[in-house]
Short mmCIF file of the C-alpha atoms (twelve columns), coordinates in Angstrom:
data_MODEL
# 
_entry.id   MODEL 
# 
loop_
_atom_site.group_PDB 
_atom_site.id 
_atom_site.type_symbol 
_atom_site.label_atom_id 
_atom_site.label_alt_id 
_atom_site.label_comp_id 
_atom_site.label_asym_id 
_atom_site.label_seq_id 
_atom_site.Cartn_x 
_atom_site.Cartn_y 
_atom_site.Cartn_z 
_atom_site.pdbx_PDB_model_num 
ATOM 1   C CA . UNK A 1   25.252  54.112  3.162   1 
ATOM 2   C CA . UNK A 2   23.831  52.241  0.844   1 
ATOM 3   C CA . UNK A 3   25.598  48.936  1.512   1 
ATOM 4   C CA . UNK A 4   25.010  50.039  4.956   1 
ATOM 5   C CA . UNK A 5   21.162  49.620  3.841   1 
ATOM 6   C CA . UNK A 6   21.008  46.497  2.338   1 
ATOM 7   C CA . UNK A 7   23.090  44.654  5.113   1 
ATOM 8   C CA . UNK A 8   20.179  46.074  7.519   1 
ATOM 9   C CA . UNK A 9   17.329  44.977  5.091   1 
ATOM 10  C CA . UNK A 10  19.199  41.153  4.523   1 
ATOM 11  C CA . UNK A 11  19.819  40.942  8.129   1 
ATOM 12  C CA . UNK A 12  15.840  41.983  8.764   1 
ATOM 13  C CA . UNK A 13  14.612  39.276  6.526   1 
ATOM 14  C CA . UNK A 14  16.429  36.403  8.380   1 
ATOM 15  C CA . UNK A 15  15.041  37.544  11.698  1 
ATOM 16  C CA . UNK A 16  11.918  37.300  9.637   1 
ATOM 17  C CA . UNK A 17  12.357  33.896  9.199   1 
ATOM 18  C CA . UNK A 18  13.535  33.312  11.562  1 
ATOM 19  C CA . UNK A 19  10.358  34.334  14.219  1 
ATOM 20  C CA . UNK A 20  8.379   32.556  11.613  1 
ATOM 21  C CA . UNK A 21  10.156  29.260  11.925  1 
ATOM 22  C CA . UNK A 22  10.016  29.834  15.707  1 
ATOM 23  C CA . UNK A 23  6.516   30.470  16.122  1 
ATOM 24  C CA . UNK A 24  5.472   27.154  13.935  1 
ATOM 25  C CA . UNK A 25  7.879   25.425  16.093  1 
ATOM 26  C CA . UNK A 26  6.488   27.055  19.266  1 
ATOM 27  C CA . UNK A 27  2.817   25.997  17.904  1 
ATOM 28  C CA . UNK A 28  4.179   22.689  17.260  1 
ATOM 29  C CA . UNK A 29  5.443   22.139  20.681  1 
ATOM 30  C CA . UNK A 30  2.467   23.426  22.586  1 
ATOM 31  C CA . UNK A 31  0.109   20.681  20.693  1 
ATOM 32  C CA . UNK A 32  0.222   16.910  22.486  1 
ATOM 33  C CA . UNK A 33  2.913   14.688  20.973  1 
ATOM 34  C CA . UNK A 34  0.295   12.663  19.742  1 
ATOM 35  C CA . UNK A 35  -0.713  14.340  16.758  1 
ATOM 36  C CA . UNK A 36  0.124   11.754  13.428  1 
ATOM 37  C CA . UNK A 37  0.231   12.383  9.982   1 
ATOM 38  C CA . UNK A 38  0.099   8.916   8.282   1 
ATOM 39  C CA . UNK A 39  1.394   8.451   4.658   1 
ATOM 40  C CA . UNK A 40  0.727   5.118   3.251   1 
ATOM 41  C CA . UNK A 41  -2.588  3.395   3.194   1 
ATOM 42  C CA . UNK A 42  -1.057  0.054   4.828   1 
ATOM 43  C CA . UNK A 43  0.748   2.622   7.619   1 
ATOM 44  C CA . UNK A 44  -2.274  3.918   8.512   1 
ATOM 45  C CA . UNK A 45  -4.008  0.724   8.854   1 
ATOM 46  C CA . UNK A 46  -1.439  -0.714  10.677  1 
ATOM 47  C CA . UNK A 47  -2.254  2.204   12.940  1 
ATOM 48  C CA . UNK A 48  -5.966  1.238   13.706  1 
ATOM 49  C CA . UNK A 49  -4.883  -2.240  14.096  1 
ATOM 50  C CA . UNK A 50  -2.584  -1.212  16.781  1 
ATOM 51  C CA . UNK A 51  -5.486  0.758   18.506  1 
ATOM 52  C CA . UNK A 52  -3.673  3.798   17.887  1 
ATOM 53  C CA . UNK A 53  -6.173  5.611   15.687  1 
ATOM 54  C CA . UNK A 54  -7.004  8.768   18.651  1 
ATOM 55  C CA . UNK A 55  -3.429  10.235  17.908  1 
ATOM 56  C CA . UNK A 56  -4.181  10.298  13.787  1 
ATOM 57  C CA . UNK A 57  -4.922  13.953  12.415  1 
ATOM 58  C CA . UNK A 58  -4.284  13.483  9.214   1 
ATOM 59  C CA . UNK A 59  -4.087  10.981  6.506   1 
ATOM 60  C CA . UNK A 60  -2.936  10.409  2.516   1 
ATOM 61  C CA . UNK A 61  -5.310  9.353   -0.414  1 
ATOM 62  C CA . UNK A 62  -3.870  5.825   -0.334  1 
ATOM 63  C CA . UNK A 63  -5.624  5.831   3.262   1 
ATOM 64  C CA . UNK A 64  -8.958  4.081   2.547   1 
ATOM 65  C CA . UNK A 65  -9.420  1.449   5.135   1 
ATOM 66  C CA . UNK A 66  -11.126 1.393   7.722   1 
ATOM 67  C CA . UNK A 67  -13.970 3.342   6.572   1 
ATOM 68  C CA . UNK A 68  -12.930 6.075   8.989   1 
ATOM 69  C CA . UNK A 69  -9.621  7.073   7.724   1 
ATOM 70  C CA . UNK A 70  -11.021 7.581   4.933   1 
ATOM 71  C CA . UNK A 71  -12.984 10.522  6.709   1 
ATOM 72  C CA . UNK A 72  -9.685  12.277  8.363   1 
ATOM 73  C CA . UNK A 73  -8.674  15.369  6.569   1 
ATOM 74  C CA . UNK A 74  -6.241  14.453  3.245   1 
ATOM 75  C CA . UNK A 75  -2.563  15.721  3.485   1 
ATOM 76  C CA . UNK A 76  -2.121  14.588  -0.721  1 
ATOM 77  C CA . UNK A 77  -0.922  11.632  -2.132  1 
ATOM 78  C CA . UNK A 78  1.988   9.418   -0.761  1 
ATOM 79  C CA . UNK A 79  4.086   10.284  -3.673  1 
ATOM 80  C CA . UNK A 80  3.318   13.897  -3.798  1 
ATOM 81  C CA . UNK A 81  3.363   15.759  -0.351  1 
ATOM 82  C CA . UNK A 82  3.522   19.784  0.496   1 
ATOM 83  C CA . UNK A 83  4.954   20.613  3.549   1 
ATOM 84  C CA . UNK A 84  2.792   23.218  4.100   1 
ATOM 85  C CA . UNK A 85  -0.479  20.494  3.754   1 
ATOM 86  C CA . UNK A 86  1.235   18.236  6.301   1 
ATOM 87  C CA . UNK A 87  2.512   21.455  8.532   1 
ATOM 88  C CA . UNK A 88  -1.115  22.531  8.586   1 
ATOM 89  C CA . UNK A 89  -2.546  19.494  11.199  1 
ATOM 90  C CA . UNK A 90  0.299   20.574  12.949  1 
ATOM 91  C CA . UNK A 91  1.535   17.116  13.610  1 
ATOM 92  C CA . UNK A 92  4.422   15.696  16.625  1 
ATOM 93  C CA . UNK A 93  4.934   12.646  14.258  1 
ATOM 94  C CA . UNK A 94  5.095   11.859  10.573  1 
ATOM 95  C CA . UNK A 95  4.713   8.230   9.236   1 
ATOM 96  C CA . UNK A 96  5.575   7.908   5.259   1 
ATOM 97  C CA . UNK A 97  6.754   4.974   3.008   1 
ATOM 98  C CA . UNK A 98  10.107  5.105   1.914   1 
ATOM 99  C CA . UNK A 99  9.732   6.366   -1.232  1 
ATOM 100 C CA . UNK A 100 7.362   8.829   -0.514  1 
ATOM 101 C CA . UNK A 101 8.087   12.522  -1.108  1 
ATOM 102 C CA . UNK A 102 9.140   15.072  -2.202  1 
ATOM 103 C CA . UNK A 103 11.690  14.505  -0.890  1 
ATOM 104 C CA . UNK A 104 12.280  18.368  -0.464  1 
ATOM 105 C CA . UNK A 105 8.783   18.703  1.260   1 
ATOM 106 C CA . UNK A 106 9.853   16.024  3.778   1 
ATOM 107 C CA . UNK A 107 13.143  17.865  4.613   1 
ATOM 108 C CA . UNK A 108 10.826  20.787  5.051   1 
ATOM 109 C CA . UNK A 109 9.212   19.702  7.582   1 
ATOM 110 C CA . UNK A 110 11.975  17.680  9.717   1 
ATOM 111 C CA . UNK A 111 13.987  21.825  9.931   1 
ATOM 112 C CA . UNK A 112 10.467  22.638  11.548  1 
ATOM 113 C CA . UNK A 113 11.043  20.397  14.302  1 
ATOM 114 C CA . UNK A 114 8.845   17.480  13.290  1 
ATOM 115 C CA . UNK A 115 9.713   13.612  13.247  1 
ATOM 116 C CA . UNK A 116 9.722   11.970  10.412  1 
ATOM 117 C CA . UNK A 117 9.912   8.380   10.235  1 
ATOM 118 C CA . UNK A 118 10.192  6.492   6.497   1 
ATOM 119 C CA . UNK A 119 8.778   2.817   6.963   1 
ATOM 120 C CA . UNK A 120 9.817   -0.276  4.783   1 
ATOM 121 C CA . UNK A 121 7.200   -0.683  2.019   1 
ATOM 122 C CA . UNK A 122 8.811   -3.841  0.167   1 
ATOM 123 C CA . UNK A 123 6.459   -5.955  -0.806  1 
ATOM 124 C CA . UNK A 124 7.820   -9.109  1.651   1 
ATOM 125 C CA . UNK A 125 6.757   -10.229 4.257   1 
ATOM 126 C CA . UNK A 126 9.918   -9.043  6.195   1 
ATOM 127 C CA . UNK A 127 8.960   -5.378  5.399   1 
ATOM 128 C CA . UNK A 128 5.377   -6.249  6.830   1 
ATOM 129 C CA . UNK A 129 6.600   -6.891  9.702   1 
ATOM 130 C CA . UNK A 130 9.260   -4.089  9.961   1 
ATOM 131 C CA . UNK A 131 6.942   -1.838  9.282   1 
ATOM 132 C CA . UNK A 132 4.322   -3.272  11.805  1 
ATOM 133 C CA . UNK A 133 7.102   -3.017  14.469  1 
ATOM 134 C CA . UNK A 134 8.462   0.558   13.905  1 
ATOM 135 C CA . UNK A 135 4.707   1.765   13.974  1 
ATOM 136 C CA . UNK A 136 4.312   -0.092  16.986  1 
ATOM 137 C CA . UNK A 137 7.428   1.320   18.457  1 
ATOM 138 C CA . UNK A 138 6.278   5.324   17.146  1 
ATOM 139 C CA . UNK A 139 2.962   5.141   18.258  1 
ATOM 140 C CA . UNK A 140 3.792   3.374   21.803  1 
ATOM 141 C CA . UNK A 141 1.998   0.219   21.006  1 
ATOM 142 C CA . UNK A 142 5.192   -2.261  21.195  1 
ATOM 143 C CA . UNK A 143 3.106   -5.250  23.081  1 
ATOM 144 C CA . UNK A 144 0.531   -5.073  20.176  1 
ATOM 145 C CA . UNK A 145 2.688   -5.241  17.260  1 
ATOM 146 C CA . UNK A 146 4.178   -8.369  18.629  1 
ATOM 147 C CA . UNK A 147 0.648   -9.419  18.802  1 
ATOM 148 C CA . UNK A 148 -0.208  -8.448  15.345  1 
ATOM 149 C CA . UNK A 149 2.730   -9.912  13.885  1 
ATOM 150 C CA . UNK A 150 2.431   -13.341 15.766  1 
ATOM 151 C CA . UNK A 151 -1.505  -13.427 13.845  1 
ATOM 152 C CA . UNK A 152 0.464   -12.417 10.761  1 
ATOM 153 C CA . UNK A 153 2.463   -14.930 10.343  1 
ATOM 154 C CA . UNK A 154 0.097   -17.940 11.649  1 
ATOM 155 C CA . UNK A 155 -2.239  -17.003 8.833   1 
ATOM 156 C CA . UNK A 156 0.769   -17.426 6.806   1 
ATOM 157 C CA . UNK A 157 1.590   -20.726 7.773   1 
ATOM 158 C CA . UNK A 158 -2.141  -21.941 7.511   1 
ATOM 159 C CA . UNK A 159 -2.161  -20.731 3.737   1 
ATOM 160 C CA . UNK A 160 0.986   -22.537 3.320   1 
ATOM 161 C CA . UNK A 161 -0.433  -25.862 5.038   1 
ATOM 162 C CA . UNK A 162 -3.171  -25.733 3.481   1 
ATOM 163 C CA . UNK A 163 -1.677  -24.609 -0.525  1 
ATOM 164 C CA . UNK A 164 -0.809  -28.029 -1.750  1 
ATOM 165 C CA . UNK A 165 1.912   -29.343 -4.073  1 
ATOM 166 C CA . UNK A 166 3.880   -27.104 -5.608  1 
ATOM 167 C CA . UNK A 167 3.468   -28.554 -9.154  1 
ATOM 168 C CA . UNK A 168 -0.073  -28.821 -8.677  1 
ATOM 169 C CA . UNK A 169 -0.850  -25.381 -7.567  1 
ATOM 170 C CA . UNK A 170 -3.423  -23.158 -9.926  1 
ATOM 171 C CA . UNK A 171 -1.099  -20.713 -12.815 1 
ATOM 172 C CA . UNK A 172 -2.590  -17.522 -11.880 1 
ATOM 173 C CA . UNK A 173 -2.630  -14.452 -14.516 1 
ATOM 174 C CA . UNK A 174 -3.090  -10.590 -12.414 1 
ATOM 175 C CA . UNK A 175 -4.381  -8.219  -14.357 1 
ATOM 176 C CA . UNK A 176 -4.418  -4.484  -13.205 1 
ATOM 177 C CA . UNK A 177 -7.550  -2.332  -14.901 1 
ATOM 178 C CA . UNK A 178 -8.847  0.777   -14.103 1 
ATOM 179 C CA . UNK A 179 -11.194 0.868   -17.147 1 
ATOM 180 C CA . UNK A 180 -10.901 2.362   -20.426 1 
ATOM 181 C CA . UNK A 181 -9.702  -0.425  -21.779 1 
ATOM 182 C CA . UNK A 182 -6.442  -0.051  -19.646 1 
ATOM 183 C CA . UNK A 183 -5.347  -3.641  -18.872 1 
ATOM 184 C CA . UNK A 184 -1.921  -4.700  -17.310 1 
ATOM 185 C CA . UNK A 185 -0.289  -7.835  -16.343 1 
ATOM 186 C CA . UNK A 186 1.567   -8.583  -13.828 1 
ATOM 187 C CA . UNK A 187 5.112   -10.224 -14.408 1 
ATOM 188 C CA . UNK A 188 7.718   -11.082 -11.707 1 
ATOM 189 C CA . UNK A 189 8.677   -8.582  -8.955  1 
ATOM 190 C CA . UNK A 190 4.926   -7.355  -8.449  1 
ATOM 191 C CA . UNK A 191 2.986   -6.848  -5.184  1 
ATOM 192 C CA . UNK A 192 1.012   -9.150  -7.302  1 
ATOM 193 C CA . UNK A 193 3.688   -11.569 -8.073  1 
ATOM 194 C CA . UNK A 194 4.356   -12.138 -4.115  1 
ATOM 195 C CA . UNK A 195 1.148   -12.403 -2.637  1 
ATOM 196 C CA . UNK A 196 0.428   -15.129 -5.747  1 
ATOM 197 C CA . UNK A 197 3.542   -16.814 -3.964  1 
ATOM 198 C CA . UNK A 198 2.263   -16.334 -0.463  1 
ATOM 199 C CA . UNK A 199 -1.395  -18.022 -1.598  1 
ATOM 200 C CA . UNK A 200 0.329   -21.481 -2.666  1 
ATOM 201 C CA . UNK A 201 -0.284  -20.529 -6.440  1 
ATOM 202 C CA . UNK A 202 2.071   -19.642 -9.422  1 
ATOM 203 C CA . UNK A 203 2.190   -16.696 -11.661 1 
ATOM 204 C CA . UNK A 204 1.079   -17.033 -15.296 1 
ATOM 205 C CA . UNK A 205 3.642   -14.775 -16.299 1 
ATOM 206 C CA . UNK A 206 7.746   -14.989 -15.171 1 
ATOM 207 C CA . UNK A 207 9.166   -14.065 -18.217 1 
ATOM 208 C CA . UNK A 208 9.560   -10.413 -17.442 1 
ATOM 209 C CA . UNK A 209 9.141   -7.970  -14.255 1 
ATOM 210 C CA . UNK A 210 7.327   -5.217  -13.648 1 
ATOM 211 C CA . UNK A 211 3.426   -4.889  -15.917 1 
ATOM 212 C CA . UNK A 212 2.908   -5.415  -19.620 1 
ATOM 213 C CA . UNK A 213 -0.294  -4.597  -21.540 1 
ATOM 214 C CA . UNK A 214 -2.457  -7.486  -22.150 1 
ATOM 215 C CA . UNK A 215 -2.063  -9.159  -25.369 1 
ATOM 216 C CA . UNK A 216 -4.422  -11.950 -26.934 1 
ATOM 217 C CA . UNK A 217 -1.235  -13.715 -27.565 1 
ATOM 218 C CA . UNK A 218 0.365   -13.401 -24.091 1 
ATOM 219 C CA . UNK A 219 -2.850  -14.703 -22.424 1 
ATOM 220 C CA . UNK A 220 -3.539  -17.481 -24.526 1 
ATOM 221 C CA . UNK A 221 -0.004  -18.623 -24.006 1 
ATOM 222 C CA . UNK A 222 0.056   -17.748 -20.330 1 
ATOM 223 C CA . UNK A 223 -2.829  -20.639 -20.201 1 
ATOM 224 C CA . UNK A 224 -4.173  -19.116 -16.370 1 
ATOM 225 C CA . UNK A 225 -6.198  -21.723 -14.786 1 
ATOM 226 C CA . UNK A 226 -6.948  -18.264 -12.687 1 
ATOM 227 C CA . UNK A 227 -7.516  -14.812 -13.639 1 
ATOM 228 C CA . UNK A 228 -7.142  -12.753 -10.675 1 
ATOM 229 C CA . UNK A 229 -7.928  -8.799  -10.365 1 
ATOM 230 C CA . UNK A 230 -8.874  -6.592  -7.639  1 
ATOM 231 C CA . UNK A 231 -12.433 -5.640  -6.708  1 
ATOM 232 C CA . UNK A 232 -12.351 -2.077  -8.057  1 
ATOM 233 C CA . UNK A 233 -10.740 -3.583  -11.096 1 
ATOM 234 C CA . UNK A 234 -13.180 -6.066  -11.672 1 
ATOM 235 C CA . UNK A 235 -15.876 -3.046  -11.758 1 
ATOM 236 C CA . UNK A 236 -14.227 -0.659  -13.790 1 
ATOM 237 C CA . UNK A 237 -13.874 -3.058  -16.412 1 
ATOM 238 C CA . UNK A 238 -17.866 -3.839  -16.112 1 
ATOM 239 C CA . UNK A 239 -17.634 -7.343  -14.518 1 
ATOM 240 C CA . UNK A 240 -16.647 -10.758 -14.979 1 
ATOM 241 C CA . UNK A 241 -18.841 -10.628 -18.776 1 
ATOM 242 C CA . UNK A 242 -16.832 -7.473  -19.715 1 
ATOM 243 C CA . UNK A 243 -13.874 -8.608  -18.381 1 
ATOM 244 C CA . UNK A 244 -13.790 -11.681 -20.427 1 
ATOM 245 C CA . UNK A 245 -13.979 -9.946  -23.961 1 
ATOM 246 C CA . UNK A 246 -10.419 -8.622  -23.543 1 
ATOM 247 C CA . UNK A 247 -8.348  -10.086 -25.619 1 
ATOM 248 C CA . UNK A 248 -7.489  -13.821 -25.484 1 
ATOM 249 C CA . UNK A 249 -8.876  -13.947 -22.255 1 
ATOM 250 C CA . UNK A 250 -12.179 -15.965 -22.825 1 
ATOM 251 C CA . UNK A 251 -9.742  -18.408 -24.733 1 
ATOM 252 C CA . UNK A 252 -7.536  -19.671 -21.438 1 
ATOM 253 C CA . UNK A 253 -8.664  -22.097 -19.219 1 
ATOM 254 C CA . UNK A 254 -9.262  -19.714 -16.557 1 
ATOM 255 C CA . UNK A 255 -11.877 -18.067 -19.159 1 
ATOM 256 C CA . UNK A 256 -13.650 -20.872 -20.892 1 
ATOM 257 C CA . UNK A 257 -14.818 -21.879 -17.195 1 
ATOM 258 C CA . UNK A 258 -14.993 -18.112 -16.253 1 
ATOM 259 C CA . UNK A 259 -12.405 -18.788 -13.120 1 
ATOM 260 C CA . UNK A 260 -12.073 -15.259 -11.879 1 
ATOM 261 C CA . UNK A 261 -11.042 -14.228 -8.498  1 
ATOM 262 C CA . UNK A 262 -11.740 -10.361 -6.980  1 
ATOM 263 C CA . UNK A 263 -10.437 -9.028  -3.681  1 
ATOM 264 C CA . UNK A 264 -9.745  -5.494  -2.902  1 
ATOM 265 C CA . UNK A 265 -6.991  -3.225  -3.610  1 
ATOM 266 C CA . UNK A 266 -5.450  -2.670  0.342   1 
ATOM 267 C CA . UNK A 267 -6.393  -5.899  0.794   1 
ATOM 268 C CA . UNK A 268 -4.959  -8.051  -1.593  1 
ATOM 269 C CA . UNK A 269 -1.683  -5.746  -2.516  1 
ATOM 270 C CA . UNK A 270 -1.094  -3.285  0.793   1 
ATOM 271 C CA . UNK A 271 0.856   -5.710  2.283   1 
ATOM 272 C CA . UNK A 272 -0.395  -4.389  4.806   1 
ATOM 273 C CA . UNK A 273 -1.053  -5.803  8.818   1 
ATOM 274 C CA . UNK A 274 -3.850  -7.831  7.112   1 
ATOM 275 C CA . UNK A 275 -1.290  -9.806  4.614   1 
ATOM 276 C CA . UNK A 276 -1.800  -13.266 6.565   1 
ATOM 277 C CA . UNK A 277 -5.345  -12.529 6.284   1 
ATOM 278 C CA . UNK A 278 -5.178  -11.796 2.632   1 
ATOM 279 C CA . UNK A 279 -2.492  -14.636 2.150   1 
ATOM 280 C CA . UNK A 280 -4.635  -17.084 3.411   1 
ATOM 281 C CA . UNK A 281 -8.047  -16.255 1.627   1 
ATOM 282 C CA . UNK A 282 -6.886  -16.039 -1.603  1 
ATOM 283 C CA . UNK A 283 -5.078  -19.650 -1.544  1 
ATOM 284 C CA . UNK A 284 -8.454  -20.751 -0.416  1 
ATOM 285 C CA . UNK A 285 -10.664 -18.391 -3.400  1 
ATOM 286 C CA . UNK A 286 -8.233  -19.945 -6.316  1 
ATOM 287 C CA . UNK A 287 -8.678  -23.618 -5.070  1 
ATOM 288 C CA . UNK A 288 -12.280 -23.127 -4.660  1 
ATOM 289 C CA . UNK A 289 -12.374 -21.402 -8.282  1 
ATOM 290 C CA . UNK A 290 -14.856 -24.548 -9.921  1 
ATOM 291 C CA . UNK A 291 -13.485 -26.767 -12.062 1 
ATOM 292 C CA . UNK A 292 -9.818  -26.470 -9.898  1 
ATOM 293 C CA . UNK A 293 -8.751  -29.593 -8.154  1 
ATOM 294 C CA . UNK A 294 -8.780  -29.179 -4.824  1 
ATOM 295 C CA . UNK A 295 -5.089  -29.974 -3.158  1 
# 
């Protein structure tokens, strides 16, 4: 009897579960299939640049541009998602970078019922494009990611026209802050590293990949005829007189004639449908630095 018992109670816990899972999916279904959870900040731009931005319910943290994603409700960060935040908007579609996760949380959700597409998030301009395409494909906007990509890449080309000789292009040093004293440079293999590339320039720094704290003796021997940072950067570390006091910094060319280029996060290292954009007015920012040689 009592095995008898426990068989009944197991049994009347899956059909538990089971109504539960098929009353989300039932809510799921009776919602529009336009209901988008975006994960990424440069997915979720691509999706206002594609005119898509009615189906959005829901974005990440990384989401800050245009001003009003940054004012849809917050499903986490990229990196660390709950299936139950993202099942809440009770979204048809679910747009994430590749290596966003959990990837338990992700798997979650897909049993539910809900699609869930991971996007290319390289920082290349192949996975720009990729990415501009699949959205364009999810979202129903195929015509205008051809569009977007064709404006892509002739900003590309202009910044390329327009960089110069190679051997004559500015050495650029990247250096990540978020204040405190916190200062990072950027090596090979960066989001950094490649939009440097893009812009015509060359990077300070090739002998290793990835970020390195700043050293005086690193800068001085980097000799930057640019220092380049993002905007927020720039004002966490109190501005271009702050900035300068790091060490070694005010001792490089790129310091002595206070050569320092802002742009913003999304912007400048999103890769994002903007990257031509970006590409293009940052080769044009480091050759207008003064004192550079215009090419």
């Amino acid at each position: 009897m009592a095995g008898a018992r426990c068989r009944a109670t197991g049994q009347g816990e899956r059909v538990k579960t089971l109504v539960v899972l098929l009353a989300v999916a039932f809510a799921l279904e009776s919602h529009a299939s336009d209901r988008v959870v975006s994960a990424g900040g440069a997915i979720t731009e691509t999706i206002y640049a594609l005119g898509a931005q009615d189906a959005l319910v829901a974005v990440d943290t990384s989401s800050i541009y245009p001003e009003q994603a940054a004012a849809l409700p917050k499903v986490g960060y990229s990196r660390a998602l709950s299936a139950e935040g993202i099942l809440s908007m009770k979204p048809s579609l679910v747009l994430v970078n590749a290596d966003s996760g959990p990837t338990e949380a992700l798997s979650q959700v897909e049993k539910i019922g809900v699609k869930v597409v991971r996007l290319p998030n390289e920082h290349t301009v192949e996975a720009a494009e990729n990415r501009i395409r699949a959205v364009g494909s999810e979202v129903g906007k195929t015509e205008e990611a051809d569009k977007l990509i064709s404006v892509l890449r002739e900003d590309l080309k202009v910044a390329s026209e327009s960089a110069g000789k190679p051997e004559t292009a500015p050495k650029v040093l990247f250096i990540y802050t978020r204040g405190g004293g916190l200062m990072n440079v950027s090596g090979k293999n960066t989001a950094a590293d490649a939009m440097i590339a893009l812009a015509g320039a060359r990077n300070a720094v090739t002998d290793y990949e990835g970020y390195k704290p700043l050293t005086a003796e690193a800068a001085v021997a980097a000799a930057p005829d640019v220092i380049l940072v993002t905007s927020k950067g720039l004002e966490s570390a109190g501005g271009v007189d702050e900035l300068l006091k790091q060490p070694g910094l005010a001792l490089t060319p790129a310091g002595k004639a206070r050569r320092v280029v802002a742009l913003d996060d999304l912007y400048l290292l999103g890769f994002g449908p903007r990257l031509g954009k970006a590409a293009l007015e940052l080769s044009q920012k480091l050759r207008a630095s003064p004192g550079l040689a215009q090419q």
